[in-house]
N, C-alpha and C positions, 0 to 999 in steps of 0.2 A: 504494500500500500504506500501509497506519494501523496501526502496531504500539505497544503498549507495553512497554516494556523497564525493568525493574528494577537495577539497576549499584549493585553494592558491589566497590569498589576500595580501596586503602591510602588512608587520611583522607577517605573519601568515599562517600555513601551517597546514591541518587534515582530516583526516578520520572521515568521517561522518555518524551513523546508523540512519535515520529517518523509525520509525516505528510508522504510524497509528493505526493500530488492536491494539498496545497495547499499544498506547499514549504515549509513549516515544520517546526521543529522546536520544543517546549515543555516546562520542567520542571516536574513540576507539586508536586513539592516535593526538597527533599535538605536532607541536613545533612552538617555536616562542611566540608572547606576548599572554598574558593570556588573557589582555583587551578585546583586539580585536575580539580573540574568545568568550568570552563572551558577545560581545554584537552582533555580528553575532547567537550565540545559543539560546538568550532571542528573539531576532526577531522572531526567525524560531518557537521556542515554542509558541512565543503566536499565531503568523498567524496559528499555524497546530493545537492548542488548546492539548497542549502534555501537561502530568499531572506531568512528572517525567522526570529530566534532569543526565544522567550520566556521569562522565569523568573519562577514566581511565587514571590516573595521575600517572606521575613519583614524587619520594619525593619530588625533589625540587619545584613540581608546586602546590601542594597539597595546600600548605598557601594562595597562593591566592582565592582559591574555599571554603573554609574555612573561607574567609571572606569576603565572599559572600556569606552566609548560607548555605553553602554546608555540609552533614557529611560525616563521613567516614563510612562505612559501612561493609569494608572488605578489601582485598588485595590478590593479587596472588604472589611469588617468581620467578624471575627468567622469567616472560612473557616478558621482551622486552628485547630479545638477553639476559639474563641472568641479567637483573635488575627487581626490584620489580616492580607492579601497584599497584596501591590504586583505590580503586573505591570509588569517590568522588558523591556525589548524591544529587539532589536541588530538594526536594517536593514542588508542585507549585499549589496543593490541599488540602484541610485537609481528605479527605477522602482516598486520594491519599497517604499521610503517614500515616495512623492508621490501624493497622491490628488487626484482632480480633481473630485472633488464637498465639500470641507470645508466650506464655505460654505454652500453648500446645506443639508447638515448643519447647521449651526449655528442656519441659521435655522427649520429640522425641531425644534430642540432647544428653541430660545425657545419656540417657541410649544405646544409638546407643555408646557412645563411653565410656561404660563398659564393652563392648566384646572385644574380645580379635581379633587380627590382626589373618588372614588364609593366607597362601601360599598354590597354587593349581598348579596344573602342568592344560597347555591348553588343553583342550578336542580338538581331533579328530576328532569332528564332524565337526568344524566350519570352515565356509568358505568364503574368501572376495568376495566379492556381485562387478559384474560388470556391466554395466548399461541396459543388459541382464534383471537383477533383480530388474530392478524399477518398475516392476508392482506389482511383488509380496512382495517385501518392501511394497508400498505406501497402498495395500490391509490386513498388517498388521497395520502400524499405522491408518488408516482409524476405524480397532476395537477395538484397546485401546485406541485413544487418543479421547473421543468426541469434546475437544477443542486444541489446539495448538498453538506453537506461529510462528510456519511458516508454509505453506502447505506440508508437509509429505506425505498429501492420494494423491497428485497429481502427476503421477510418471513423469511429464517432468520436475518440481520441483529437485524431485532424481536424476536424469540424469545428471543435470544443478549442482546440488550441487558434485557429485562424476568428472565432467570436471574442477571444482572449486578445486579439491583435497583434496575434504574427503572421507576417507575410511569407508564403511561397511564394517562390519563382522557380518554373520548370522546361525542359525541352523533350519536346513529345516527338514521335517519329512513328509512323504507321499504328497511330490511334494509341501506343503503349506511351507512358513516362520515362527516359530512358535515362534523365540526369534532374536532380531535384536538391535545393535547398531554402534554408527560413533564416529567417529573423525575429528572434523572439522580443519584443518591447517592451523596456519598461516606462510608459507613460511618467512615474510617477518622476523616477532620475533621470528620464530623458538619454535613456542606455540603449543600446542593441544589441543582443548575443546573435551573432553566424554560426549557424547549426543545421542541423539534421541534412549534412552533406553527403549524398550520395550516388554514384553512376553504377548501371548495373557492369556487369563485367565484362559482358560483347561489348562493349561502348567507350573504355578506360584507355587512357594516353589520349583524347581526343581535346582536352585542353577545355573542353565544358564548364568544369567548376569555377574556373579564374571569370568565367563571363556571365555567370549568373551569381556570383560573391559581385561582381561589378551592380548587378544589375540590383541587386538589393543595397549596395550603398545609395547608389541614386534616388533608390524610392526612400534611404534614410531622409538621407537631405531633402527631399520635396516636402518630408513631415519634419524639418529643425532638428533631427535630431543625429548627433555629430560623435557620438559615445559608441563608436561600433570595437566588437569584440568576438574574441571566441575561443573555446574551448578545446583542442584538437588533443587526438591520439598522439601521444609523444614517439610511438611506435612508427607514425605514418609519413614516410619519405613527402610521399605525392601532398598531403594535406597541409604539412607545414610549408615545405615549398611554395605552395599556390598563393597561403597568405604572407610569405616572409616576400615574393615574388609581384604582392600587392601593396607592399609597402605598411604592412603591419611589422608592429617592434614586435619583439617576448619579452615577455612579463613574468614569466614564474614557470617553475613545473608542478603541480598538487599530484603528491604518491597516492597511486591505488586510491583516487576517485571515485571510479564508476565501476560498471559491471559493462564492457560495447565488444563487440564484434566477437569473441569466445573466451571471451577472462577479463577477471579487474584489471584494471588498465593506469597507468600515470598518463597525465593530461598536460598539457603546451601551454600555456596560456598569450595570448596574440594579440593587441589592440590598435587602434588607429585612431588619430582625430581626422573626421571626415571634413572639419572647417578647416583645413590645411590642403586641400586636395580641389 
């Protein structure tokens, strides 16, 4: 179960991601005392038996999580209304911090960000997905992704997420979907997570994703909002490349994240200011 939960209590006010499937738990803002959220977060982890605790912190909140075994892990520019986050992270396994590919990673990271930055003009093809297109979405992620960290293959999922106000953008060929991604929006920070990227596998090397990652910046910018981000498999040559290759910085890696493609996975973190562009 993926719920989120709003909590105002005496001195303390936040947004709440409780996610079972992938044993975390994440704030994904509050204000108010740090305490109090903390021992409201430590509850809810041990009853839900979550392995990983995250808070995305504003600077000034950051020292308390910090000492409280918290690290730092990464950061985004500019996600809440034009101030930084820090993602603040409390491993509450030892299996749950130790990854066995960092290395690997690292060397995915060097070399991803040897190439050289591309400017592309948007392809023609591509078209924003209306909820018309949630089957045939969710019959694309259904065959790339054998694992996920939300249900994608289910299209009332889609449906639910694009009334929620994120955009698809897709390229269709012979009535099928054959290349797909979104933008999740936070109206409230004026953010954008680039997500649910995916080409089916007859279709890969075609250079797809770099022009519809294009094609959802643009529609950021027609709605002001200039906080684009994203969260990538640290594992994925072709996905960091695409954004390091669009002119997104790195930001952080977060260990053992999620549950995507056939195992917990360490995550990339990617962001851009789109008012530079």
């Amino acid at each position: 179960m993926q719920t989120y939960e709003y909590i105002k209590q005496p001195k303390v006010e936040a947004t709440i991601y409780k996610d079972d499937y992938n044993r975390r738990l994440r704030v994904d803002e509050f204000s108010g005392n740090a305490g109090r959220l903390w021992e409201y977060v430590m509850e809810e982890a041990e009853s839900h038996q979550f392995e990983k605790v995250i808070v995305k912190a504003r600077s000034n909140q950051a020292g308390y999580f910090l000492e409280k075994g918290f690290i730092l892990e990464g950061g985004v520019n500019r996600y809440f209304n034009g101030d930084r986050a820090l993602f603040m992270s409390k491993f509450l396994t030892d299996d749950r911090r130790n990854s066995s590919y960092w290395k690997k990673e690292d060397d995915i990271l060097q070399a991803v960000q040897k190439l050289g930055e591309q400017d592309l003009e948007v392809s023609g093809l591509i078209s924003v997905a209306t909820e018309e297109h949630a089957g045939k979405l969710a019959d694309l992620y259904q065959e790339v992704f054998m694992l996920y960290p939300v249900p994608l293959h289910v299209p009332d999922y889609v449906r639910e997420s694009m009334r929620n106000g994120t955009i698809f953008v897709y390229i269709e060929e012979d009535g099928r979907i054959i290349s797909a991604a979104s933008a999740e929006i936070s109206s409230t920070n004026r953010n954008a997570e680039l997500t649910d990227c995916a080409t089916r596998s007859s279709h890969r090397k075609s250079g797809y994703m770099k022009h519809l990652l294009q094609r959802l910046e643009s529609e950021l910018v027609h709605q002001n909002i200039f906080c684009a981000y994203t969260i990538a498999r640290a594992l994925s040559f072709g996905m960091n490349a695409a954004f390091h290759q669009l002119g997104y910085k790195y930001g952080g890696r977060l260990a053992n994240n999620c549950i995507i493609f056939d195992k917990m996975e360490d995550m990339n973190i990617w962001e851009k200011d789109l008012s530079e562009f």
